[in-house]
N, C-alpha and C positions, 0 to 999 in steps of 0.2 A: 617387608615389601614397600618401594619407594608410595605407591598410590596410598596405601592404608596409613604411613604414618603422614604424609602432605594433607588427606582427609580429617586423620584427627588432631593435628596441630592450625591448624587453619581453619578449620569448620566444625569442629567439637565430636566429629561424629566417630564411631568404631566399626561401623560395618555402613557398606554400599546399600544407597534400594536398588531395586531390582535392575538390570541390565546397564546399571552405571557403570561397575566395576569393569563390563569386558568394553565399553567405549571408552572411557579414558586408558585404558592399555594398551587398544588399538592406536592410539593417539599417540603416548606416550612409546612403543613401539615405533614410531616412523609413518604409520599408516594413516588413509582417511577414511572416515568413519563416517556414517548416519545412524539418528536416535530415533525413532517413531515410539515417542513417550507418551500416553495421555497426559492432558493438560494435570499441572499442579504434581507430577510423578518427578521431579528434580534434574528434567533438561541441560539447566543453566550449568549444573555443577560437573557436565559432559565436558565442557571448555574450561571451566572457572579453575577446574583442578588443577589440569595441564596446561594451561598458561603463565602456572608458577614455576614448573618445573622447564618448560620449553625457554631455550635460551633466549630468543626475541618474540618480538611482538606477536600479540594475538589481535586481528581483527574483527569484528565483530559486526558483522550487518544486520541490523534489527529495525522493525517497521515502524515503532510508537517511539514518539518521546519519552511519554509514559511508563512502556517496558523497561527505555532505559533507566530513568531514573532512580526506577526502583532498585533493577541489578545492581547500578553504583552505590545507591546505600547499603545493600547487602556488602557487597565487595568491601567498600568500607569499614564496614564495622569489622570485618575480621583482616583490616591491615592487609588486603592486596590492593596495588595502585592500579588503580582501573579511571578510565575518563572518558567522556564523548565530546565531539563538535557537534552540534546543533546550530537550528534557524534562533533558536532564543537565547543564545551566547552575544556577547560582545564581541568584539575583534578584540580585546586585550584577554578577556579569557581565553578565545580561541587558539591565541598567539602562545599563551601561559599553556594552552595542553599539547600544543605542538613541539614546544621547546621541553617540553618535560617526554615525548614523547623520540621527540628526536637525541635526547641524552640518554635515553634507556630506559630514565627512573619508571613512566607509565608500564605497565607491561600490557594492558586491556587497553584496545580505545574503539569505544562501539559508534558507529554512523550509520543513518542509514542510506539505502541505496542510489539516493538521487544524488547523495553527497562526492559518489565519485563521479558526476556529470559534470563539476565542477575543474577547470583546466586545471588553475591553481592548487588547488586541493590531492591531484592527480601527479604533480610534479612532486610536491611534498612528499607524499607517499611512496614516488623509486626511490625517493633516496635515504627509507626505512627499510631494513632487514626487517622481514615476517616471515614468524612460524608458522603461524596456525589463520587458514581463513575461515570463520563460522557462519553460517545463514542461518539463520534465525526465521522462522514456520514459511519453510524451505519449498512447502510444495508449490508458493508465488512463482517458483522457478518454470511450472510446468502450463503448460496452457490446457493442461486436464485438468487442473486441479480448480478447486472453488474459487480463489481470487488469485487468479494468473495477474502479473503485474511486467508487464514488457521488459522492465529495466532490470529483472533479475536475470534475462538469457542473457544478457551483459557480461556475469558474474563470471563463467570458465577463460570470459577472454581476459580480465582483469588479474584473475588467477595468473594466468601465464605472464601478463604484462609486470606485474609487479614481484615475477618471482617466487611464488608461494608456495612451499613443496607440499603440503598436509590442507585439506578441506575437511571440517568437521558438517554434515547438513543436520540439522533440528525439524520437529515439526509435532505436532501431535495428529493432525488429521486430516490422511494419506490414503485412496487406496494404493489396490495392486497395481494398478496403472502407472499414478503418478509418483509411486516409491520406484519402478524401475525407471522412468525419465529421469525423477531426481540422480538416480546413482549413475546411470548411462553416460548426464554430460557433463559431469565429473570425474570419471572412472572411478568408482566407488566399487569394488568386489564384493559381490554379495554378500559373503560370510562377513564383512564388514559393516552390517546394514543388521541393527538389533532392534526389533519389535518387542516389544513387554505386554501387549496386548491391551486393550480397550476398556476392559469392563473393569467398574467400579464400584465392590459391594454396597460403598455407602452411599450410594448417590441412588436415591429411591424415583424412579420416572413416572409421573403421571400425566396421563392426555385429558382432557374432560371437555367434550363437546358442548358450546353455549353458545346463545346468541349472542351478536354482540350487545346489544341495549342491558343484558343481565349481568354484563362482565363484574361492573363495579360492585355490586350487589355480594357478588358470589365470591370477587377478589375477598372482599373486606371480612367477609366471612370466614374463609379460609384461612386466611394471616391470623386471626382469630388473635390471641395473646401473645405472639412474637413481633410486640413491639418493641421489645430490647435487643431481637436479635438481628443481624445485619444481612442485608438481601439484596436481589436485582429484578426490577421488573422491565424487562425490553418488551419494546413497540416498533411499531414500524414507522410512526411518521415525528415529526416534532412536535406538533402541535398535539397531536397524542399523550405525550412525555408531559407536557405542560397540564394536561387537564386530570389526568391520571393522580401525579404529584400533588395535584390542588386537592380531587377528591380524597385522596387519602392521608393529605394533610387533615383536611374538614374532621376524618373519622377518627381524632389522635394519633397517626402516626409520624414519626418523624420522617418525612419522605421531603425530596428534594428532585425537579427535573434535570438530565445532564444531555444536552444535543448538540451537534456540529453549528447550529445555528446560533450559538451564544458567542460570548465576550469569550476569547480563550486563559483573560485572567479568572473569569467566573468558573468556567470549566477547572480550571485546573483546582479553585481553592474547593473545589462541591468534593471532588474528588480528593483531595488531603483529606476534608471533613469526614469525607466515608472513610478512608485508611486507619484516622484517627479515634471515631467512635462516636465522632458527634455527633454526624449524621448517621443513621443507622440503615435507610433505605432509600436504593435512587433507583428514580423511574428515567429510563436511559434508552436513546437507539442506542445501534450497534456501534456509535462512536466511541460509547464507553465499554471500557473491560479488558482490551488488549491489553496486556503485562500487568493488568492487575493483581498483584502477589498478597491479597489480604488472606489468611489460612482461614479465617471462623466464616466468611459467608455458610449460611444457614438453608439459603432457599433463593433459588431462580425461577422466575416468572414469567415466560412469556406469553405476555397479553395479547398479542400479535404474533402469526406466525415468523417462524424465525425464516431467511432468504434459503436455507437448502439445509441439510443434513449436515454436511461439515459447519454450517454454522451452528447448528444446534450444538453439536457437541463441542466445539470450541467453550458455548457459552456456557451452557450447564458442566462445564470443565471446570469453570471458577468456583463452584461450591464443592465444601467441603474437604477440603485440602487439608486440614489438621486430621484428617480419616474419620473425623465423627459423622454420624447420619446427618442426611441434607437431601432435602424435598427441591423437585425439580415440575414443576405443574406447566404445562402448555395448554391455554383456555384459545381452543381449537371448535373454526369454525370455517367458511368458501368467501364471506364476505372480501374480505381485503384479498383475493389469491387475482383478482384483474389491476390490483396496485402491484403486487408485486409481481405479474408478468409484465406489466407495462415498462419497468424499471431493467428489464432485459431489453424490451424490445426497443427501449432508447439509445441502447449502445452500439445498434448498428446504424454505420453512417448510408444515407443514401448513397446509389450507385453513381448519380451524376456530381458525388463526392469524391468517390472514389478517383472518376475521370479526372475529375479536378487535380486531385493531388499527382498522380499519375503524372499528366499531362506537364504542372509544374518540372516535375522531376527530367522528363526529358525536353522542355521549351530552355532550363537553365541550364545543363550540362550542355546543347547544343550550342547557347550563346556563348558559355567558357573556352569549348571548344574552340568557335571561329575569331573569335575576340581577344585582344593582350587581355591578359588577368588582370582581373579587376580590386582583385584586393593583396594582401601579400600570401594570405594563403591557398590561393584558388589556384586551379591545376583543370587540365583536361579535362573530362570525364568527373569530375567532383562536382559533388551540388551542398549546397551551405543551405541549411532552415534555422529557421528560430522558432521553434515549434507552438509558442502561443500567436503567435502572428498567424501561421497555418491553420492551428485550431481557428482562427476567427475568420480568415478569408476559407476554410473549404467547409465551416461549418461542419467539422465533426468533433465531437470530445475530445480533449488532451488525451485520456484515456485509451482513449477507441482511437486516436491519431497514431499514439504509441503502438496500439495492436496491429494497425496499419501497416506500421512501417517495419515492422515484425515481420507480416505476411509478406512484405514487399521482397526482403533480404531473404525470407526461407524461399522463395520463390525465382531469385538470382537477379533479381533489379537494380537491387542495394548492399551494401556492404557497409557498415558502420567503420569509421575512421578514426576521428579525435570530437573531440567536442574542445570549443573554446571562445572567451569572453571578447565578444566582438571590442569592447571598450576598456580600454586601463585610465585610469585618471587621478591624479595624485595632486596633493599640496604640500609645499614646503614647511618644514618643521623652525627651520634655519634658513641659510642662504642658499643660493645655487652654487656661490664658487664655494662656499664651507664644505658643501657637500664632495664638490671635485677633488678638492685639493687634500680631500680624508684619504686617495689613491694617487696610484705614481704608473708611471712608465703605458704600456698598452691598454691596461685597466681605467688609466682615467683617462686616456683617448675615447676609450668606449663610451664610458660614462657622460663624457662632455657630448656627445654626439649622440644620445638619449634626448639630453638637454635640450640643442641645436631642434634635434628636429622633430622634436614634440610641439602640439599645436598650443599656444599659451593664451588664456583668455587671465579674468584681472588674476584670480587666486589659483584656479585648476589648472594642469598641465596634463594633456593627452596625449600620448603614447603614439606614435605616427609611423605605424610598421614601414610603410612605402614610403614616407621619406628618408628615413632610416637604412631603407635598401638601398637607398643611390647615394648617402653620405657616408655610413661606414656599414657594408653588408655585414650584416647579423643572425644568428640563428637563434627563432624565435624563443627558443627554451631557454635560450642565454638572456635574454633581453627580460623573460617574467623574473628568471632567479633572480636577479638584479634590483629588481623596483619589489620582491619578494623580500628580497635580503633589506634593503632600504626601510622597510614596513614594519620589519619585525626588530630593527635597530633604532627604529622612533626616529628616522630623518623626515620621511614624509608618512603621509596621512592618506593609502592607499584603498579605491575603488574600482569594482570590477562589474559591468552591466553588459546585457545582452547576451546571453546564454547562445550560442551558435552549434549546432550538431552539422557536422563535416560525413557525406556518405561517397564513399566508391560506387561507380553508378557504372553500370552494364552495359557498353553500348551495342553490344551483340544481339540484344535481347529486344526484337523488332515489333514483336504481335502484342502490342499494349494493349488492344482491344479485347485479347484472348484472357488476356494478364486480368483486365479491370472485370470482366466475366469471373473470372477463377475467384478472385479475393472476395469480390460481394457473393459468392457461392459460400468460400470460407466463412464468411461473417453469419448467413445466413446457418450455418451449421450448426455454428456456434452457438446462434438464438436457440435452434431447435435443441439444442444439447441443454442448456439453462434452462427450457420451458420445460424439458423430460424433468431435469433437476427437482422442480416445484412440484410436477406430478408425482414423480416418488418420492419426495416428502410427504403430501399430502396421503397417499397410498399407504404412509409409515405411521403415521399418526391414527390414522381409521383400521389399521390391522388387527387383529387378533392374533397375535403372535408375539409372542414376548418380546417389550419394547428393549431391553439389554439384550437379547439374542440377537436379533436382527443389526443394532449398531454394534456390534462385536462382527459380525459376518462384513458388514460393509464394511468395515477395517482392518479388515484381512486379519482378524485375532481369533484363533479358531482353540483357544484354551477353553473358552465358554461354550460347555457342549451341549445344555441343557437349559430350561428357562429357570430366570433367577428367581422366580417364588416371590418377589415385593413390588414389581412393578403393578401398574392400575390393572394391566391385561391380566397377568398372573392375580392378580387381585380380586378378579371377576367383574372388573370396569371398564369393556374395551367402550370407547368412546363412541357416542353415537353421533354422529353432527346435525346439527339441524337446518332444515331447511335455508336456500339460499335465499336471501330477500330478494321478492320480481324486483326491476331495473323499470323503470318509464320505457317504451320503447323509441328509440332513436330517431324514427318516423313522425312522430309526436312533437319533437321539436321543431323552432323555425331557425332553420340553417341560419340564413342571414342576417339574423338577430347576433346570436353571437361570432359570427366569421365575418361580420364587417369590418370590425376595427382591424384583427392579424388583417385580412386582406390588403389593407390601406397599409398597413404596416410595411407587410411585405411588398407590395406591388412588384415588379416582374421577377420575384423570387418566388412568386405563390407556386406553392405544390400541392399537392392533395396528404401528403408524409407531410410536411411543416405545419398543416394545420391540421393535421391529425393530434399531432405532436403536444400543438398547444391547448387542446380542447383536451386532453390529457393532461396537460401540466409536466408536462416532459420538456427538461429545459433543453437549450441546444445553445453553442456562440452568440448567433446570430438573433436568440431570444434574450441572451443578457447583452447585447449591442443594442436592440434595440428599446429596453427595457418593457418587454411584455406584460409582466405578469400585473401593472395595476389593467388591463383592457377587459373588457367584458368579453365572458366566453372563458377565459385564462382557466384552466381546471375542473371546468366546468364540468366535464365530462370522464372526469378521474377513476372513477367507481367501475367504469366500464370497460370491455376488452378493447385494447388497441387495435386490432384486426377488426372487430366487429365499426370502431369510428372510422377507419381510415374505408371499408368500403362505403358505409352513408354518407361520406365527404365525397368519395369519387362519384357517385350516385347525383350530387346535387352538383360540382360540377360539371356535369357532362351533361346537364339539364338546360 
């Protein structure tokens, strides 16, 4: 059979693990498929196989650098030509996997999602035959799922745009919910859709209720002699990571901290060191770990509660991959659970945000309307954003801006169109006439009148769509191929800036008022869905109930029908937590001690939400515009409920 012998000539192996065999058949069949694999169960080799066999390109949408990198060293060693574009490429590598991509030779080429936001990028890509489209922890696709990411409901229209008969979805951790959204806006047939189940004999689960002040004490204990053996301790904050790292440096370990807030060459080399064995233990938020493919981790630690359920088992995924036993400890307790409500309740933008954006949307389609277009690509009814500008003038999250404009188009507002780079701008390699005269007859008419009517300062040459339209009318996809083909023939020295998102805008759709109601209702659901989130976590961790039972039920794997006998519960250790440390009460402070400075800060922006916000340490645009966080007050009030600050703010202003 074609899959067993491409399996062991390629990957050494004789037999499938479990539910590989009927996804690459389905694959390999014509069909599309989804995996719901536990972490470290052999996902990747769902695509890897059948993208040898599939006559054209396999695409690859995947979230981490990190993931990828790893895949292509695998891919490598066993001689399939696999490649990605990335932000940390050069434009001569870039160019080098595009022409290897566009000659056939690549047959894998993984990016991730934002990379199709990109116009250019976008054009490249029709004019590649692809087999196979893959998502990579697929449930981003669903806005049920734990980290919905806007730019995945993108994916079915892409599908269609570029042609792609076969979607493969990946993910380890789905429920019932978001495994039928995932298959729904793909057409994914159920019988297509293979779960392997959840549970993992060798991943031993223990909870242990502590305070926090004992943690280090009781860690250091724990780990006891496995300082040879390689591990993960996640937290919740960075500064956390740092102090953690140090004490357990102090006690002989080789520990190392890894967070979003470092140098990302520092990041990346902590993380070789751990792949490699120098380092043996890293004390990490959730930045590290995505596509981390080390097989010997030994034990995960979260010192901090982990953001939900699917993150937990995401994380306690990375241990124990070679199938040996591997300790998974949660030092569970209530202190940090007002940090990590707070971190939800950041994501929703205020309502008179909401209006904001809203309002934009039809004050700029209105002017389009009654006005000659203003640029070459404006039309009717169409509204152009450049979404960090928005993020800064309406003060909501990039994020939360995306989910926004999400709601906007499920709601018939908006309709996503093109995206493209408001700015082209090049420098000559050679001459202008060398360049012309390398063409003949229509084609260097065209080209001469690129030339002509591009704006020319001393070195740069910008790209001038509207002069362009009244010297030799052109159609804009003719005019990037051009200065594309130019770029990748080493004539000029080609730049692209301004990121522009192009939406079809509803002009039928009159009750914006109703609209801006609906969506902060929506946001507002969503909070309340994420704070349930954290409850049932919490509820998971203090149960008595077998802690693999219960994550085997939450992931629809209903193999495991009994408690597995080695967790802490099974154990006869259900966790007891202790007491919540009392809080100062809120009353006790003096408001205006610390909401002097935001106030002055903000002056006729002040809300009772912005300075809730900041006396939480919840950042927002409009707190890194105005650089908040050295002012007094800034975090001050972290430890506490967001609900509980924003009524003693409202309280004191209305005083």
């Amino acid at each position: 059979m074609q899959s067993h012998q491409l399996l062991e000539q390629y990957f050494g192996f004789t037999d499938f693990r479990p539910g590989q065999q009927q996804v690459v058949e389905n694959i390999l069949s014509g069909q599309s498929a989804a995996a719901i694999f536990p972490t470290g169960s052999g996902k990747s080799l769902c695509y890897q196989l059948p993208a040898i066999a599939l006559p054209n390109l396999t695409l690859v949408i995947s979230p981490l650098l990190a993931l990828m990198q790893d895949q292509l060293a695998f891919l490598k060693e066993r001689g399939i030509a696999a490649a990605s574009i990335d932000s940390m490429q050069s434009k001569e590598q870039s160019q080098q996997v595009m022409h290897g991509v566009r000659s056939g030779e690549i047959k894998i080429l993984m990016i991730s999602v934002e990379r199709l936001n990109n116009e250019r990028f976008r054009q490249f890509l029709q004019q590649i035959p692809i087999s196979l489209l893959v998502v990579d922890e697929a449930h981003c696709i669903s806005e049920w799922g734990h980290n919905f990411r806007p730019d995945y409901l993108k994916l079915p229209k892409y599908k269609k745009q570029f042609n792609i008969a076969q979607t493969l979805l990946l993910t380890a951790t789905a429920t019932e919910k978001v495994i039928a959204d995932m298959g729904s806006k793909f057409d994914i047939a159920t019988e297509n859709i293979t779960l392997t189940g959840f549970y993992r004999n060798n991943l031993n689960l223990h909870v242990h209720g502590i305070s926090q002040n004992e943690k280090d004490n009781y860690l250091a204990h724990w780990l006891g002699d496995k300082t040879t053996q390689a591990g993960i301790v996640y937290v919740t904050l960075q500064q956390t990571a740092e102090e953690v790292a140090r004490t357990l440096s102090a006690r002989g370990y080789n520990a190392k901290a890894y967070h979003a807030g470092m140098d990302s060459d520092l990041r990346q080399s902590i993380q070789q060191d751990f792949m490699s064995g120098k380092v043996n233990l890293i004390v990490a938020t959730i930045a590290f770990g995505m596509g981390i493919d080390k097989s010997d981790i030994r034990f995960v630690v979260h010192y901090d509660l982990p953001k939900s359920i699917e993150n937990y088992a995401q994380e306690i995924g990375r241990a124990g991959r070679d199938g040996y036993q591997s300790e998974c400890l949660v030092l569970a307790n209530y202190d940090n659970l007002n940090i990590l409500e707070n971190f939800v309740y950041a994501d929703t933008p205020e309502e008179a945000a909401i209006s904001y954006v809203i309002n934009e949307i039809s004050n700029s389609t209105q002017q389009a309307t009654n006005q000659e277009p203003q640029s070459f690509t404006s039309k009717p009814n169409q509204w152009e954003v450049v979404l960090n500008s928005l993020s800064s003038q309406s003060n909501v999250r990039l994020l939360s801006l995306k989910t926004l404009l999400v709601y906007l188009e499920l709601a018939g507002l908006i309709k996503p169109a093109y995206s493209y780079f408001a700015e082209y701008k090049f420098k000559l390699k050679g001459t202008e006439q060398e360049l012309i005269n390398s063409f003949s007859g229509e084609r260097q008419t065209f080209i001469k009148a690129i030339f002509d009517s591009s704006d020319k300062a001393k070195i740069w040459y910008t790209v001038n769509f509207e002069k362009l339209q009244q010297l030799y009318p052109s159609d804009r996809n003719r005019v990037i191929s051009a200065i594309e083909y130019f770029d990748e023939k080493s004539f000029i020295e080609l730049q692209s800036k301004q990121m522009t998102e192009v939406y079809q805008v509803n002009p039928n759709l009159v009750d914006l008022s109703g609209l801006q109601s609906k969506v902060f209702t929506k946001f507002k659901q969503k909070e309340a869905s994420e704070i349930a989130r954290i409850e049932h976590l919490l509820a998971f961790f203090a149960s008595n109930t077998c802690l693999s039972l219960q994550l085997a039920n939450y992931f629809s794997d209903h193999r495991l029908q009994r408690a597995c006998g080695h967790c802490s519960v099974c154990l006869g250790n259900v966790a007891q937590m202790p007491p919540v440390v009392a809080l100062t009460p809120l009353t006790d402070f003096n408001f205006n001690q610390y909401a002097q400075d935001i106030m002055e800060k903000l002056a006729q922006h002040t809300s009772a939400a912005l300075i809730s916000r900041f006396f939480c340490g919840l950042t927002t645009p409009m707190f890194t515009k105005l650089r908040v966080r050295k002012l007094t007050g800034f975090a001050v009030f972290e430890n506490y409920r967001y609900g509980d600050v924003l009524t003693w703010v409202e309280s004191n202003l209305s005083n």
